[in-house]
C-alpha positions as CSV (number, residue, x, y, z in Angstrom):
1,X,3.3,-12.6,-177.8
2,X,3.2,-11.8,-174.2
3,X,4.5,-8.2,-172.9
4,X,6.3,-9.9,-169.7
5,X,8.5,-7.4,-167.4
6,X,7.7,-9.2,-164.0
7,X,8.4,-13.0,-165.0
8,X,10.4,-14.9,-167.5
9,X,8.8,-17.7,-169.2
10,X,10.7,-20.4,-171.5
11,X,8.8,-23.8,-173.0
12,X,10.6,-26.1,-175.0
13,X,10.8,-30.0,-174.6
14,X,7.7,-30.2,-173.0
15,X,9.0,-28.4,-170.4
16,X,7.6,-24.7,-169.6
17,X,9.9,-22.9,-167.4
18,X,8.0,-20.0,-165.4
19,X,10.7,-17.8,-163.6
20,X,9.8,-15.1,-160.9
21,X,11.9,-12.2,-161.8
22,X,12.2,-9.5,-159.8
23,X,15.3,-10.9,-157.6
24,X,16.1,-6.8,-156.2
25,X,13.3,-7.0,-153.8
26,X,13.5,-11.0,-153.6
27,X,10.5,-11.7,-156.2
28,X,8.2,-10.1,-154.5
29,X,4.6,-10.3,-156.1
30,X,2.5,-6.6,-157.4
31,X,-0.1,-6.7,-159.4
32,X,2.1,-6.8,-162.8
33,X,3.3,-9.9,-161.8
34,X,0.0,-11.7,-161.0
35,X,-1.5,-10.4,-164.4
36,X,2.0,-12.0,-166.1
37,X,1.7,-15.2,-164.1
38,X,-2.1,-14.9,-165.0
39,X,-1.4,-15.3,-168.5
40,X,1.2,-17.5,-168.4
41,X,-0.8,-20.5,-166.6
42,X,-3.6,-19.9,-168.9
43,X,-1.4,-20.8,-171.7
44,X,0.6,-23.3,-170.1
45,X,-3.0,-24.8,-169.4
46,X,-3.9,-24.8,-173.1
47,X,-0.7,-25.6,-174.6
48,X,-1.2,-29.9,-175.0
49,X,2.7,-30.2,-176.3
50,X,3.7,-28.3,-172.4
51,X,3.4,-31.3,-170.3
52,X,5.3,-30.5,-167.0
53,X,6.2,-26.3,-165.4
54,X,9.2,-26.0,-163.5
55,X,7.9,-23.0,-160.9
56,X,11.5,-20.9,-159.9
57,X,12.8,-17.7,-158.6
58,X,15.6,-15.7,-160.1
59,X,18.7,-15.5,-158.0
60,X,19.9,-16.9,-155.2
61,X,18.3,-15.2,-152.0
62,X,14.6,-15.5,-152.6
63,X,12.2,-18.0,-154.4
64,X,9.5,-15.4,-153.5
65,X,9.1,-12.7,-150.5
66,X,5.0,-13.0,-151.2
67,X,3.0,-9.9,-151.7
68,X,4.8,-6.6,-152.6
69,X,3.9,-4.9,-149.1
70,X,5.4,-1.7,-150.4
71,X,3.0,-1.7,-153.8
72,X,0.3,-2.4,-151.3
73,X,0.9,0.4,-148.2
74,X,1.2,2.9,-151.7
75,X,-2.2,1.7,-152.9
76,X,-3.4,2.4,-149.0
77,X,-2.2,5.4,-149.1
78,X,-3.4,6.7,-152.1
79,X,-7.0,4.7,-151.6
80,X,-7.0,1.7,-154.1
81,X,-6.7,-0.8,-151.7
82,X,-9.9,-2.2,-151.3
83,X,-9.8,-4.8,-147.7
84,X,-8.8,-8.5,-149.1
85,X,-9.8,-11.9,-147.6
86,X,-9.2,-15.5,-149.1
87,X,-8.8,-15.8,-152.8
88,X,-7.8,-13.7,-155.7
89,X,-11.4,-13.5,-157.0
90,X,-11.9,-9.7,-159.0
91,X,-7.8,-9.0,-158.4
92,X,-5.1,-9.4,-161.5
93,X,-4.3,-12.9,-162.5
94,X,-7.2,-14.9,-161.0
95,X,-7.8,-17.5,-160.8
96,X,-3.9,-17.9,-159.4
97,X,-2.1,-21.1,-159.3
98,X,-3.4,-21.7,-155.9
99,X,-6.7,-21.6,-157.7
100,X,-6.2,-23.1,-160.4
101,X,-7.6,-26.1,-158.9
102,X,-8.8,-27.8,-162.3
103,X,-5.1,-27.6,-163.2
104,X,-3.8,-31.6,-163.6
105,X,-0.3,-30.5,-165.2
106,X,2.4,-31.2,-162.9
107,X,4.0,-27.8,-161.6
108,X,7.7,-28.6,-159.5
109,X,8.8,-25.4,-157.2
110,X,12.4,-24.9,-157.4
111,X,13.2,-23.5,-153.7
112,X,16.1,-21.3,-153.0
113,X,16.4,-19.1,-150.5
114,X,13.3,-17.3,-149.0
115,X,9.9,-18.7,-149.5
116,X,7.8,-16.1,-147.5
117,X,3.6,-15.8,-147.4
118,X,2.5,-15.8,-151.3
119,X,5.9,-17.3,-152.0
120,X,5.5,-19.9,-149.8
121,X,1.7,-20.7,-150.7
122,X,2.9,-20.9,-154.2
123,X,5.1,-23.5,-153.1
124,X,2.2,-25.5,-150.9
125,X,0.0,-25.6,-154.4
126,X,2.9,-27.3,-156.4
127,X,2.8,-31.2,-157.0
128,X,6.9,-31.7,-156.3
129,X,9.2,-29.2,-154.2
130,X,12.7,-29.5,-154.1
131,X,14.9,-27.2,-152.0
132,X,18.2,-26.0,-151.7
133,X,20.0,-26.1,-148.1
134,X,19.3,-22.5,-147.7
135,X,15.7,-22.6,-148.2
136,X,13.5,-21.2,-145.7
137,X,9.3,-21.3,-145.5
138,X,7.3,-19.1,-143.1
139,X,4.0,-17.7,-143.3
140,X,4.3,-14.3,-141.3
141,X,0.9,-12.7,-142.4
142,X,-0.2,-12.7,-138.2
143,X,2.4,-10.5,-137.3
144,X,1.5,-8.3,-140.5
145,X,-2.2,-8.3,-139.6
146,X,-3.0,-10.3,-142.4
147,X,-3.9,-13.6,-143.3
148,X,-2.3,-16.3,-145.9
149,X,-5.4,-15.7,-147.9
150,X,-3.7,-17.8,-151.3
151,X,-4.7,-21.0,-149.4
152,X,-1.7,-21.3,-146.6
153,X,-4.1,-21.4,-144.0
154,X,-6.3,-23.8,-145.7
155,X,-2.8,-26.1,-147.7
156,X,-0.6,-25.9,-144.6
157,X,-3.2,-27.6,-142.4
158,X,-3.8,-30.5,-144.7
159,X,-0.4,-31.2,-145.9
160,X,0.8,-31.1,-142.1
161,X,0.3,-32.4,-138.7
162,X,-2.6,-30.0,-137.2
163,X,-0.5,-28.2,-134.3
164,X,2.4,-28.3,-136.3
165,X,0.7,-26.3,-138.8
166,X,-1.1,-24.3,-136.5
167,X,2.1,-23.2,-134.7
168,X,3.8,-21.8,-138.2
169,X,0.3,-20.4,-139.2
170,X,-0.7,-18.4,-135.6
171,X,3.5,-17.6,-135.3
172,X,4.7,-16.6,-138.2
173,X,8.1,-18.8,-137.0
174,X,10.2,-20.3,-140.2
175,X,11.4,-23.8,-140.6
176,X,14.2,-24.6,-142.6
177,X,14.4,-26.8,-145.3
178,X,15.6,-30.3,-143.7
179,X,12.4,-30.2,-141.4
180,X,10.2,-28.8,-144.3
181,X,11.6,-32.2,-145.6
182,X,11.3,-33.9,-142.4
183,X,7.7,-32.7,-142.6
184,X,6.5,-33.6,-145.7
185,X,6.7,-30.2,-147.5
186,X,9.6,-30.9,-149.8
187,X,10.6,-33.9,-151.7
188,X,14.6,-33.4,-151.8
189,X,16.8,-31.3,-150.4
190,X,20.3,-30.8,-151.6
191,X,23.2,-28.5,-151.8
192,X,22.3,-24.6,-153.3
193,X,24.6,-26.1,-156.3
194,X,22.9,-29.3,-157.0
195,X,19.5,-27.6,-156.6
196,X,19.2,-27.2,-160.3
197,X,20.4,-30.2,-161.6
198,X,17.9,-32.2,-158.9
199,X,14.7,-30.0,-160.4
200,X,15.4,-31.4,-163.9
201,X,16.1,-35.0,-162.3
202,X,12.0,-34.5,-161.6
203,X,11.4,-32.7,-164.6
204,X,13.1,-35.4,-166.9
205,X,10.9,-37.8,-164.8
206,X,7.4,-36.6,-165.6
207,X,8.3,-35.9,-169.1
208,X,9.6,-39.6,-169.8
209,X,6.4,-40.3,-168.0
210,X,2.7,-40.8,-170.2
211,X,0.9,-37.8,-170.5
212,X,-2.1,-38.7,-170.1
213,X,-1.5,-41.0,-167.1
214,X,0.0,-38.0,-165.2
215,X,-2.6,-36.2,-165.7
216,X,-5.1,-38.5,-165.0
217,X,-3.8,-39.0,-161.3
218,X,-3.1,-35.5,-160.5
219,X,-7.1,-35.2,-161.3
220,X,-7.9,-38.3,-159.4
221,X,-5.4,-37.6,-156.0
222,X,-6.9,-33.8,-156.3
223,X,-10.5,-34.4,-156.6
224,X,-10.6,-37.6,-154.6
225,X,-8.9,-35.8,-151.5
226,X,-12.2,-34.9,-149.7
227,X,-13.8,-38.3,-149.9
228,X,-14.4,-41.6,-148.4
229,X,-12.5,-44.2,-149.8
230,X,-15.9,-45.9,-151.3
231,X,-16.7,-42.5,-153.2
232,X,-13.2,-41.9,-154.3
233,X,-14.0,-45.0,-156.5
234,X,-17.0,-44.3,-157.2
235,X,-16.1,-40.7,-158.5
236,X,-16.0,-39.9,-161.9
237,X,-12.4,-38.6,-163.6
238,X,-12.6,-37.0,-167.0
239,X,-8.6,-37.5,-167.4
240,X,-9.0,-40.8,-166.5
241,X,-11.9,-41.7,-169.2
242,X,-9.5,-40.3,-171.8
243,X,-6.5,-42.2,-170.7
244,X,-8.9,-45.2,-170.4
245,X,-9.5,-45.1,-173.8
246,X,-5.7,-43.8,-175.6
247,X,-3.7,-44.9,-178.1
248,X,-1.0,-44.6,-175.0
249,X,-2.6,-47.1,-173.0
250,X,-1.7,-49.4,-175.2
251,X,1.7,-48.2,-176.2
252,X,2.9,-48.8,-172.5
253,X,2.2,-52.3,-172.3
254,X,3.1,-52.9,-176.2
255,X,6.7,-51.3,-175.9
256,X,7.5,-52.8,-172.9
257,X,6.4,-56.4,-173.9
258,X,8.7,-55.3,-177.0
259,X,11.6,-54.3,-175.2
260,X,11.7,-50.5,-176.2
261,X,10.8,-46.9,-175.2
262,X,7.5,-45.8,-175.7
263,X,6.4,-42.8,-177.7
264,X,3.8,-41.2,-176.2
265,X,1.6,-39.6,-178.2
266,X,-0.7,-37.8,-175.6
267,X,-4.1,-39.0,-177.0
């Protein structure tokens, strides 16, 4: 059993439920949490009946703030700060989801409220966002003097328009979520009450779809994004050789030729 203080973590249905939980200073990340979240992905990871993680913060004002800045001037102060760059390498909970770069489980981000710096880049490294009304993304490390060192200065200008990106990047300015939509950055927004009921709209999606199949384009859009068209074919995709050769492979095509659901069987 884990010892989790920081983040609450629920799996049943296929379905493991990771929730950030330190709403009285809006989710913000110390250590404790990354060595909790740590954990937590490494088991989601190796649990094959976990299929899909639904990524959310607790309450209504903050998905996540980022970094604990007040853990981190104490640890200045006191001299246990050692000067940090990209990555997570050598610090509590690496590799972090925005790391975790083998991972081909979908993860969905449940958005409300604030989505600052690591809150945001947690955000940029799931497969499906959806936000409530009041969402609101920035990445203010430049006015901080630091950097979005969990990948939002390397995610934000490949899942956006360059200057767009660099403008939120060099600026720190927020965008709400309608143009985080508009952009690209979020798949649905709705109303701060229908945000939970739209999260498990996804989540019932990518369970009801084949395992292996999910997983096997996750692999192939992730691995596949920094080459040519001719070498993304050429590639090779371990997910796909075991979907390739499934029982479920040929389950789809049986039960829909038959006229019924499938049953998956993830092998």
């Amino acid at each position: 059993m884990m010892n989790l203080s920081r983040v609450r973590y629920e799996k049943a249905d296929h379905v493991a439920r990771i929730t950030l939980n330190r709403p009285e200073v809006l989710n913000a990340m110390d250590l404790r949490m990354h060595e909790e979240l740590g954990e937590i992905w490494d088991d989601f990871e190796a649990d094959d009946a976990m299929r899909v993680a639904l990524l959310a913060g607790e309450g209504t004002r903050a998905f996540s703030v980022g970094q604990d800045l007040k853990e981190l001037a104490a640890r200045e102060r006191a001299g246990l700060a050692a000067p940090s760059t990209f990555g997570s390498r050598g610090k509590p909970g690496w590799p972090r989801l925005t790391e975790r770069f083998d991972l081909t489980k979908p993860v969905v981000a449940k958005v409300r409220g604030h989505a600052l710096g690591g809150g945001f880049e947690l955000a940029l490294a799931c497969d499906i966002v959806v936000a409530s009304e009041d969402a609101r993304f920035a990445l203010p490390e430049a006015a901080l003097g630091l950097i979005a060192g969990a990948g939002g200065v390397f995610r934000l200008t490949r899942q956006l328009p360059w200057k767009t990106a660099m403008g939120h990047l060099l600026t720190g300015r927020p965008m709400g979520a309608v143009r985080a939509y508009e952009l690209g950055l979020v798949n649905e927004v709705v109303p701060p009450g229908d945000l939970d009921g739209c999260a498990e709209t996804w989540v019932a999606d990518l369970v009801r779809s084949a395992p292996l199949s999910v997983r096997a384009i996750k692999e192939a859009a992730t691995r596949s994004a920094g080459l040519s068209l001719e070498e993304a074919f050429a590639a090779g995709y371990p997910w796909e050789q075991r979907r390739m050769h499934s029982a479920d492979a040929v389950e789809g095509p049986r039960a829909f030729a038959e006229k019924r659901e499938p049953k998956w069987q993830g092998r």
